[in-house]
Wavefront OBJ file of the C-alpha trace (Angstrom):
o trace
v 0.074 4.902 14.375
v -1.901 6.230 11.865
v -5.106 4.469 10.493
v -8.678 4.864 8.888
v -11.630 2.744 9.601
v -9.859 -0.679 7.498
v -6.532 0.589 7.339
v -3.499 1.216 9.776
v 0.242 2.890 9.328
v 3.153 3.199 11.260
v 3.486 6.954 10.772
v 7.429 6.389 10.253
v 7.027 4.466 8.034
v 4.262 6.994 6.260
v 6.618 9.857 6.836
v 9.284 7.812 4.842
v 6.971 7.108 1.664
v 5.472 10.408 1.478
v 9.463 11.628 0.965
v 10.048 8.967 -1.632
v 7.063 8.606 -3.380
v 5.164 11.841 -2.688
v 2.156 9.535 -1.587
v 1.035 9.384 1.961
v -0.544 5.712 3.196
v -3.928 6.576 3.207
v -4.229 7.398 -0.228
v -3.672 3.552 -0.653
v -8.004 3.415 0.445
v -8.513 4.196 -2.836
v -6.745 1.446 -4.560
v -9.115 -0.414 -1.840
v -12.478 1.231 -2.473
v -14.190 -1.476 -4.949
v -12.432 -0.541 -8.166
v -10.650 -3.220 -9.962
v -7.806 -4.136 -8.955
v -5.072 -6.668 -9.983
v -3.224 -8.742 -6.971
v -0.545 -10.761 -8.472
v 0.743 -13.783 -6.243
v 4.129 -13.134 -5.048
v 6.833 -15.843 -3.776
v 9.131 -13.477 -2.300
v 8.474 -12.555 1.402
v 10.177 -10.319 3.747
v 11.497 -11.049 7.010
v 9.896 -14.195 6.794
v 6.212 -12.515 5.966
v 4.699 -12.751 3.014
v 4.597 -9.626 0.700
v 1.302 -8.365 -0.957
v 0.649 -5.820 -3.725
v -2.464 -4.340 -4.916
v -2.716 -2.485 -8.434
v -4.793 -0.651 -9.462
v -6.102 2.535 -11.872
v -7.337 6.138 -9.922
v -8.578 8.711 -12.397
v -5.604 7.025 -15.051
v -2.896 6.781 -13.106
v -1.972 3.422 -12.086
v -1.004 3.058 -8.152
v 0.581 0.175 -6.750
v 0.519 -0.825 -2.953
v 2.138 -3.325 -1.264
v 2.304 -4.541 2.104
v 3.782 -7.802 4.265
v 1.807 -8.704 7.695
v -0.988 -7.110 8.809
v 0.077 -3.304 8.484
v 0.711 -1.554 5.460
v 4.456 -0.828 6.235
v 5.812 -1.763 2.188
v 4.868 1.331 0.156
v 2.147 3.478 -1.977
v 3.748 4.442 -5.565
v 2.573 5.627 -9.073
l 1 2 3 4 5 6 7 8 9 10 11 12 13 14 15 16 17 18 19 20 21 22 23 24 25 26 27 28 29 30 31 32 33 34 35 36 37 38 39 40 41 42 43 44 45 46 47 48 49 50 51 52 53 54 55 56 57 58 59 60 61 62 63 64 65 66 67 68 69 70 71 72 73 74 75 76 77 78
């Protein structure tokens, strides 16, 4: 399990988005780190949990992060 000081990964799961997105899990701090950020409410839920994303802008590129439960296990894109 991979984590930071607020965050934590399955490293799988990590593994898996680094290979599709090119974007490892902790880079999602930054999308965390006090810039604004836009959090749409979403309806749809997975396995019963609701789903979060996060969006937001890191030195212009816009990232998006989303999650469901307590671990970041959705994925980190640009």
């Amino acid at each position: 399990m991979g984590e930071t000081d607020d965050f934590e990964w399955d490293d799988d799961k990590d593994a898996a988005n680094r290979a599709k997105h090119g974007l490892p899990f902790r880079f999602g701090e930054f999308v965390f780190d006090g810039r604004p950020r836009f959090e749409p409410p979403l309806l749809r839920q997975i396995a019963g949990e609701p789903r979060h994303v996060a969006i937001a802008d890191v030195a212009g590129v816009l990232y998006c992060v989303s999650s469901s439960g307590g671990v970041a296990g959705g994925a980190l894109s640009r």
